[in-house]
NUROKOL-148723 format. One record per residue: residue number from 0; residue in one letter; x, y, z of N, C-alpha, C in turn. Coordinates in Angstrom, 2 decimals. Each point is the difference from the previous one (the first is absolute). Layout:
num|residuo|n_x|n_y|n_z|ca_x|ca_y|ca_z|c_x|c_y|c_z
NUM|A|X|Y|Z|X|Y|Z|X|Y|Z;
...
END
This chain:
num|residuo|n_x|n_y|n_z|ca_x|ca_y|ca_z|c_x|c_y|c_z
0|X|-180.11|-143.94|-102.72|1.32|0.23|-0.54|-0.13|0.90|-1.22;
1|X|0.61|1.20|-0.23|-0.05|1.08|-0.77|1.34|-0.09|-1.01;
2|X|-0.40|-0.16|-1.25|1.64|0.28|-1.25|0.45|1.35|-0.08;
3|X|0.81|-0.01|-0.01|0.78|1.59|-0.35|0.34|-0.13|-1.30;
4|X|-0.63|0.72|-0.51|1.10|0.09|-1.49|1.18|0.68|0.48;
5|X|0.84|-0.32|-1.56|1.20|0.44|0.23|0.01|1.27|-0.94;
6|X|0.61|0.78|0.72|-0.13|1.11|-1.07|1.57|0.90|-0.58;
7|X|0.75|0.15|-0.49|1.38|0.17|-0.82|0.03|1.47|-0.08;
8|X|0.91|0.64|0.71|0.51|1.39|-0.57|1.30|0.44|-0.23;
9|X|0.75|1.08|-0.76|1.15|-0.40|-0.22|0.90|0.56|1.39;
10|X|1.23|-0.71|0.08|0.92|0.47|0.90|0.52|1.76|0.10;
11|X|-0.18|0.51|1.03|0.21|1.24|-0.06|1.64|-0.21|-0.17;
12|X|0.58|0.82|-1.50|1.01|0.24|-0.04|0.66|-0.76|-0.94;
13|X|-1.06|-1.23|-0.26|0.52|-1.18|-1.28|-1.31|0.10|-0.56;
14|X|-0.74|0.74|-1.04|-1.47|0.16|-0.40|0.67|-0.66|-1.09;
15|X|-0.88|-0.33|-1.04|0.35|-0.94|-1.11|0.65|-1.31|-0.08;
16|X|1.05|0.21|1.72|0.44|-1.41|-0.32|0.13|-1.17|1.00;
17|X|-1.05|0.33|1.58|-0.18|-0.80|0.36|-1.59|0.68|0.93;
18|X|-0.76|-1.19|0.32|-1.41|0.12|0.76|0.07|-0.45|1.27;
19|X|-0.44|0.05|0.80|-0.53|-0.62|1.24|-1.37|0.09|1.02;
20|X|-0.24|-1.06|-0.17|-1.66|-0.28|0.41|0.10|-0.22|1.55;
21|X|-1.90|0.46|0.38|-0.48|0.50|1.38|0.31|-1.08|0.66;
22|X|0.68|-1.01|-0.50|0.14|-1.94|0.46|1.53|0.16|0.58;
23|X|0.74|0.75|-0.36|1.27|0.23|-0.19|1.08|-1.03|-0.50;
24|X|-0.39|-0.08|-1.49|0.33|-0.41|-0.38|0.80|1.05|-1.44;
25|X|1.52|-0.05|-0.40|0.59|0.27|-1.13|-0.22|-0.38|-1.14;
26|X|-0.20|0.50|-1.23|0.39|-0.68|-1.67|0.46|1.43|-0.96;
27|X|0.91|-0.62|-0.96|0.36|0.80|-0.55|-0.49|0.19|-1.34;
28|X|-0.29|1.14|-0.68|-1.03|0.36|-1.15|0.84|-0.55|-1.26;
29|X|-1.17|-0.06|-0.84|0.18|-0.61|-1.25|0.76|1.46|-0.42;
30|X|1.07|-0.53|-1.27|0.97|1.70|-0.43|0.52|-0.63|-0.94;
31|X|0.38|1.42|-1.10|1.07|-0.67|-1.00|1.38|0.31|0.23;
32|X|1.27|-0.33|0.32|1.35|-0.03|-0.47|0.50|-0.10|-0.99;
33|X|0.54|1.40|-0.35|1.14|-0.06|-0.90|1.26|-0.54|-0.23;
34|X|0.00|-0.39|-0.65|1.24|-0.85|-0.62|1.04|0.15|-1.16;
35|X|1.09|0.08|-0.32|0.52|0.03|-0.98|-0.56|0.00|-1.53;
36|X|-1.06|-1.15|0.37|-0.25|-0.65|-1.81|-1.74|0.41|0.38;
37|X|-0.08|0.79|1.10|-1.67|0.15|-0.12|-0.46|0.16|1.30;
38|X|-1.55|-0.58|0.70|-0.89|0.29|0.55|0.04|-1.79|0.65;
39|X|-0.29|0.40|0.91|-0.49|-1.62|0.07|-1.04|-0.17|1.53;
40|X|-1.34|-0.04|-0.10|-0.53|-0.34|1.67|0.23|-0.41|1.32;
41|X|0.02|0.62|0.54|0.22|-0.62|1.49|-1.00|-0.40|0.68;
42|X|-0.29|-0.97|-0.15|-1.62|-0.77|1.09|0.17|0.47|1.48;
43|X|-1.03|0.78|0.36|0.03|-0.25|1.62|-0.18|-1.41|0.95;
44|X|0.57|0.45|0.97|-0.33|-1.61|0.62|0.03|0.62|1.66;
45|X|-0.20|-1.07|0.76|-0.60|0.17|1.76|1.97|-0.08|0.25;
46|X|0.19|1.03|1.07|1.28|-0.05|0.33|0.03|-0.90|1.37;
47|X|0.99|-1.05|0.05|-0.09|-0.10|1.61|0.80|0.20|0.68;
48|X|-0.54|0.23|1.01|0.54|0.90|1.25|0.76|-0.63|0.55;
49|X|1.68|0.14|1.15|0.28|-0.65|0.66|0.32|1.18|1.27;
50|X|0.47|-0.50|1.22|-0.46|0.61|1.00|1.99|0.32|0.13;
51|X|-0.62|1.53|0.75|1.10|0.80|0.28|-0.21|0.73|1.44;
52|X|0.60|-0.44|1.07|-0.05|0.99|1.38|-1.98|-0.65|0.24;
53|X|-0.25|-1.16|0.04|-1.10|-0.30|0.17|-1.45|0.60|-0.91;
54|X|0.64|0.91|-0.66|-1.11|0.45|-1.01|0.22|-0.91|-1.15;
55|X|-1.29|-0.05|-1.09|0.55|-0.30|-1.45|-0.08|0.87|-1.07;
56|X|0.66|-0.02|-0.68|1.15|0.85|-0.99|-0.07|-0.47|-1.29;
57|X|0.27|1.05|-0.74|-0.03|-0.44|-1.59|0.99|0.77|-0.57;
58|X|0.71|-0.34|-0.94|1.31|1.07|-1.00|-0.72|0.22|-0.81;
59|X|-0.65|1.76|-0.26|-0.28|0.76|-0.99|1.49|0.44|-1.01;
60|X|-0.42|-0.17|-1.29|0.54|0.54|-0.97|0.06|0.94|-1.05;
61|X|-0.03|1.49|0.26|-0.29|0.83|-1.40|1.52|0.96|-0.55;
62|X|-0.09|-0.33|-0.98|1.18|1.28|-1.14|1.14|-0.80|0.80;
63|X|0.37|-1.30|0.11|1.14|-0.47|0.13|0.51|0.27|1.50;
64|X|-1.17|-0.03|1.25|0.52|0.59|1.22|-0.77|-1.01|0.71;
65|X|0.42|-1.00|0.92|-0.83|-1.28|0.73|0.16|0.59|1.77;
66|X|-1.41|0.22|0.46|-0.17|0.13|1.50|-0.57|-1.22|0.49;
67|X|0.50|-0.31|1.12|-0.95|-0.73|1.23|-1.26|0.57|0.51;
68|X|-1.09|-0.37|0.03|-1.02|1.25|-0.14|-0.96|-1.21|1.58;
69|X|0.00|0.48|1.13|-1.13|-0.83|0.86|-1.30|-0.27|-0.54;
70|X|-0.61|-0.47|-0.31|-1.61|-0.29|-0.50|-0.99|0.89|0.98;
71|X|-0.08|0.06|0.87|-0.94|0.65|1.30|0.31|1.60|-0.51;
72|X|1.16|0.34|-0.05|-0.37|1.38|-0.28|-0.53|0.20|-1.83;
73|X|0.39|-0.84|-0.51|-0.79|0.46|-1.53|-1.09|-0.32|0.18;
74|X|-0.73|-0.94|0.83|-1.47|0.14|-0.56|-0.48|0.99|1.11;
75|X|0.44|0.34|1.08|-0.69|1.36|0.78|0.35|0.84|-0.87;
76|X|0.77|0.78|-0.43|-0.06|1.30|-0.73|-0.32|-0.13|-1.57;
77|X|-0.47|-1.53|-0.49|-1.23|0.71|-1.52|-0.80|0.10|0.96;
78|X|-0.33|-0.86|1.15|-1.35|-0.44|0.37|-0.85|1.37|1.00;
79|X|1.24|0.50|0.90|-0.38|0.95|0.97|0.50|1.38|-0.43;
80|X|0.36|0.10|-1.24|0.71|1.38|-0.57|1.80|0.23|0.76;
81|X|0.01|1.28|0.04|1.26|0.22|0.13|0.44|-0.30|1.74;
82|X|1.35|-0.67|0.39|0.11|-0.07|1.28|0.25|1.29|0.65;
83|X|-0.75|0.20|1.39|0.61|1.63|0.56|1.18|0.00|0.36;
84|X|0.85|0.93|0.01|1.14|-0.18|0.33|0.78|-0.48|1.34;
85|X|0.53|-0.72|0.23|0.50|-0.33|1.13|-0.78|-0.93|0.58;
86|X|-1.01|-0.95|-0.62|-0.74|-0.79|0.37|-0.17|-1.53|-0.64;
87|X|0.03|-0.89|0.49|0.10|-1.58|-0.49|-0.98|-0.62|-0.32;
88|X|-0.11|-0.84|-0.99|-0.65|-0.67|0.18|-0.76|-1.58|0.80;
89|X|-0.88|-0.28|0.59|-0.45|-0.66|0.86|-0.59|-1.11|-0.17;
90|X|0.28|-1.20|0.10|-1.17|-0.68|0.22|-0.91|-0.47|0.98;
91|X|-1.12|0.03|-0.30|-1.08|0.29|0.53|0.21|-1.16|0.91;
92|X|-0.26|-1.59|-0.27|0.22|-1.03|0.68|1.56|-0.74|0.42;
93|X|0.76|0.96|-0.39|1.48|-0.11|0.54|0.59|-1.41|-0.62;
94|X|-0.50|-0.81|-1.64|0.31|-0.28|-0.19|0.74|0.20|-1.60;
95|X|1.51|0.01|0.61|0.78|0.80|-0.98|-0.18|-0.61|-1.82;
96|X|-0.49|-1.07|-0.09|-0.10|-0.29|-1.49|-1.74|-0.29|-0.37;
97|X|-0.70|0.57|0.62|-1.42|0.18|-0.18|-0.10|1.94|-0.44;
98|X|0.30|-0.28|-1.82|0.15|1.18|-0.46|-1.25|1.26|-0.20;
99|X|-1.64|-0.87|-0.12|-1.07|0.41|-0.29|0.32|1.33|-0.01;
100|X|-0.49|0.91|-0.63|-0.33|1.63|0.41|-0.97|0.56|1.17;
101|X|-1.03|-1.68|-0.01|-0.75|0.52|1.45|1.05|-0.36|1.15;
102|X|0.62|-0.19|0.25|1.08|-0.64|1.15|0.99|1.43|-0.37;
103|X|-0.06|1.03|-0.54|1.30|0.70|0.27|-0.50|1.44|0.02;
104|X|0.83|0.49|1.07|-0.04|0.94|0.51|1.04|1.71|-0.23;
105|X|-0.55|0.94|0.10|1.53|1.07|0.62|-0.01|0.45|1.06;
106|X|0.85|-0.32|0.82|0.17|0.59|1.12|0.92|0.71|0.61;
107|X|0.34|0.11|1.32|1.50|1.09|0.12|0.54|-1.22|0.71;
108|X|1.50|0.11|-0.03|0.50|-0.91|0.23|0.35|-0.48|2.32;
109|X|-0.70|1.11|0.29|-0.67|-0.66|1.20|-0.64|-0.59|0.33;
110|X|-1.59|0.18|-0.73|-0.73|-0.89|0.03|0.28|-1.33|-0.67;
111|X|0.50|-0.01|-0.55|0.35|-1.13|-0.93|1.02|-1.07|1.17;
112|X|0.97|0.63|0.81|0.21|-0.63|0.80|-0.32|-0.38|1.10;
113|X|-1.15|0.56|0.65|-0.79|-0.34|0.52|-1.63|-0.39|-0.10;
114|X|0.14|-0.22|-1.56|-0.81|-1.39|-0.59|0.20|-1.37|0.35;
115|X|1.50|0.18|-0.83|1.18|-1.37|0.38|0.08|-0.24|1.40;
116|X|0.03|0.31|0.93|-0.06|-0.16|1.22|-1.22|-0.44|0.33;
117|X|-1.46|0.54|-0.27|-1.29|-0.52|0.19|-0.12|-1.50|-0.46;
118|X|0.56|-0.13|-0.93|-0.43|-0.92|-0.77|0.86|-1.84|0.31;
119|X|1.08|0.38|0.50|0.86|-0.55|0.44|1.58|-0.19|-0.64;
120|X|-0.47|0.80|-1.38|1.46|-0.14|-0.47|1.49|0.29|0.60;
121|X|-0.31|0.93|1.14|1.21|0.04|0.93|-0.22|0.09|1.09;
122|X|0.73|-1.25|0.01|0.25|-0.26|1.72|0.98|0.42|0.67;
123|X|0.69|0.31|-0.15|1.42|-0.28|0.38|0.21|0.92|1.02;
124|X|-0.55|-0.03|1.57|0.04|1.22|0.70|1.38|-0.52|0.71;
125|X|0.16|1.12|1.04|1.40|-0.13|0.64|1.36|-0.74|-0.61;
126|X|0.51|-1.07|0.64|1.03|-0.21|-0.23|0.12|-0.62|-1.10;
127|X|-1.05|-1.17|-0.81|-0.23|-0.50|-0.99|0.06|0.64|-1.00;
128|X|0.09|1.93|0.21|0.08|0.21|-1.27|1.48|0.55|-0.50;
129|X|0.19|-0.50|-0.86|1.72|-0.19|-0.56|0.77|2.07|-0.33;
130|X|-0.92|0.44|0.37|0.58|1.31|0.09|0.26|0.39|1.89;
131|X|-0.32|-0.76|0.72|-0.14|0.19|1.01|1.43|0.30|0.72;
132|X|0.12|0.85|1.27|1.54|0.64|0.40|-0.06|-0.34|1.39;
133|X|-1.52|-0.46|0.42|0.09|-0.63|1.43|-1.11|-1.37|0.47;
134|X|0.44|-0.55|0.78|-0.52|-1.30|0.66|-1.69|0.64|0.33;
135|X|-0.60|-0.76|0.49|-0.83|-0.02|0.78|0.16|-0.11|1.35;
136|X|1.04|-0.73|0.40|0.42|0.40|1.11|0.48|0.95|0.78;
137|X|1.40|1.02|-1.50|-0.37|1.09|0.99|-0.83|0.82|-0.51;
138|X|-1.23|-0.07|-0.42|-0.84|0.85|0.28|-0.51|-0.20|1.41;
139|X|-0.41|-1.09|0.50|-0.58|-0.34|1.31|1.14|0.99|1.28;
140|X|1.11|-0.52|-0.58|1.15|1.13|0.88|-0.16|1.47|0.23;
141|X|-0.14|0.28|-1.45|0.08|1.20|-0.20|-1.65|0.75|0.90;
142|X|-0.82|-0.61|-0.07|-1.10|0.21|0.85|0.07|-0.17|1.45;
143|X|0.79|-0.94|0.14|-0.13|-0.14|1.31|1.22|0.94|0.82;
144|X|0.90|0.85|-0.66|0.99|0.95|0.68|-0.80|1.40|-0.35;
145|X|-1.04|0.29|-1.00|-0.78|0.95|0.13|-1.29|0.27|1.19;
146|X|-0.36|-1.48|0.17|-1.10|0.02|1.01|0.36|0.28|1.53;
147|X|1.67|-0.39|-0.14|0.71|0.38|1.43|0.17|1.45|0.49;
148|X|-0.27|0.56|-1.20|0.12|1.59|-0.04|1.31|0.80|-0.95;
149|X|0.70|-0.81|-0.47|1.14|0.46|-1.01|-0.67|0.79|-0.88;
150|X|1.05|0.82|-0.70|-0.60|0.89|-0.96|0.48|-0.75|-1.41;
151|X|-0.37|0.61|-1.16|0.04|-0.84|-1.06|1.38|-0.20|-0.53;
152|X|0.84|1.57|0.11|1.28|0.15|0.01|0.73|-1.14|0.62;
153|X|-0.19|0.44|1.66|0.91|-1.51|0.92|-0.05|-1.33|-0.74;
154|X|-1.32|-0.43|0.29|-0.53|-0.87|-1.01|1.12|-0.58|-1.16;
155|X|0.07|0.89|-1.18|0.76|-0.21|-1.24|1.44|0.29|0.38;
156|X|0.25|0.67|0.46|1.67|-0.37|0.81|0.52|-0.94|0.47;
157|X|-1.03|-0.49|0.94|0.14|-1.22|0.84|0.41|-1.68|-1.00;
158|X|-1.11|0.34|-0.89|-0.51|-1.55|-0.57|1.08|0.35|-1.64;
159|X|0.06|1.12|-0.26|0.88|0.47|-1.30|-0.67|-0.63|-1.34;
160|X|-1.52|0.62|0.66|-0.42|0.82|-1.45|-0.83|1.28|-0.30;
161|X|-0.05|0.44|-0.93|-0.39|1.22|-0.37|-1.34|0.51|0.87;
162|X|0.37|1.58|0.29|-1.23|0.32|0.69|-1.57|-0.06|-0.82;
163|X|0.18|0.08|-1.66|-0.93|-0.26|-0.80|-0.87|-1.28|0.35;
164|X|0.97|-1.45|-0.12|-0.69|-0.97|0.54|-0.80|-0.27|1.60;
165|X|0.65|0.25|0.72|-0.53|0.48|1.77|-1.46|0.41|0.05;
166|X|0.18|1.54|-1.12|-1.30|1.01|0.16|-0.96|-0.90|-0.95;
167|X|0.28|-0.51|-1.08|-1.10|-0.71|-0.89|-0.26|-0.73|1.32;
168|X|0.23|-0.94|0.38|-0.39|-1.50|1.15|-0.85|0.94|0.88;
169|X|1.04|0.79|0.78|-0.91|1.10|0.78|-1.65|0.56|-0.12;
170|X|-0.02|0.57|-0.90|-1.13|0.65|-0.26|-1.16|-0.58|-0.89;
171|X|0.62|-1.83|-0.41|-1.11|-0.88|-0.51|0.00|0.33|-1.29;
172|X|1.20|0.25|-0.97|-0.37|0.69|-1.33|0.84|-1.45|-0.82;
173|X|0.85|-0.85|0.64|0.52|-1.16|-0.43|-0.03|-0.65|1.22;
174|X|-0.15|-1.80|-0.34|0.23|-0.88|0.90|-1.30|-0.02|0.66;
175|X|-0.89|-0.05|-0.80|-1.67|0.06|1.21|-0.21|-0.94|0.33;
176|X|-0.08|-1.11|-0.96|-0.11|-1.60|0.27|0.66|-0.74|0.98;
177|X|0.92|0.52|1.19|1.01|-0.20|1.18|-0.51|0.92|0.65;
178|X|-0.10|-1.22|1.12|-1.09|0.75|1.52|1.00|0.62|0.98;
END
């Protein structure tokens, strides 16, 4: 069994006034505030996190402006530098509040969904999944008036839906998991 230290760098974008370590963990830096009649310290302390959209989350505060800030992406970008554009961050073991910096990734947001898919975070094929516009059944339909020899057009006329959906089923580009 191997210790990790923990090691603290500041938040890209809040430097001076908050850190976050390779543990992924938040705290906010020791500082002075001004005040009317003076100066007075602000002790840092460990922020805790509560969970937002299955991630966990912390409210950063600087110059009087409070964000919701995810934890996973502040410690990938002190930890992994700047994110590329158009790309997410990942975790490695697909578990969303296991913040480590070794557990996080950048990736493009394909792979990333077909991480989640490897991994099991989504299941939800065919009809189970709540964006879904057709049964599984008629997909089985819809195959079985193509295998008769219909064209994809007839097909989507017939059953009244889009020739888009027909040709996806058709050509195996949606609905693979239905024989």
């Amino acid at each position: 069994m191997s210790i990790v230290s923990e090691i603290w760098k500041d938040v890209v974008g809040y430097e001076g006034f908050y850190q976050v370590s390779n543990l992924g963990r938040v705290r906010s830096c020791d500082r002075y505030i001004e005040f009317h009649r003076g100066t007075r310290l602000h002790k840092g302390k460990l922020l805790r996190p509560r969970e937002r959209a299955g991630y966990l989350a912390v409210a950063l505060s600087a110059y009087g402006i409070q964000k919701d800030k995810n934890i996973h992406i502040l410690v990938a970008e002190a930890f992994h530098g700047d994110r590329p554009r158009g790309f997410q961050v990942n975790h490695i073991d697909a578990d969303k509040h296991n913040n480590c910096a070794s557990n996080l990734e950048f990736i493009s947001p394909s792979d990333n969904t077909k991480h989640a898919y490897s991994m099991g975070r989504i299941s939800q094929l065919g009809e189970k999944n709540n964006q879904a516009t057709i049964t599984d059944s008629d997909v089985r339909q819809i195959r079985h008036y193509l295998a008769s020899g219909m064209t994809v057009t007839g097909v989507a006329r017939l059953l009244g839906f889009t020739v888009a959906v027909v040709s996806g089923i058709n050509v195996g580009r949606t609905w693979k998991h239905i024989q």
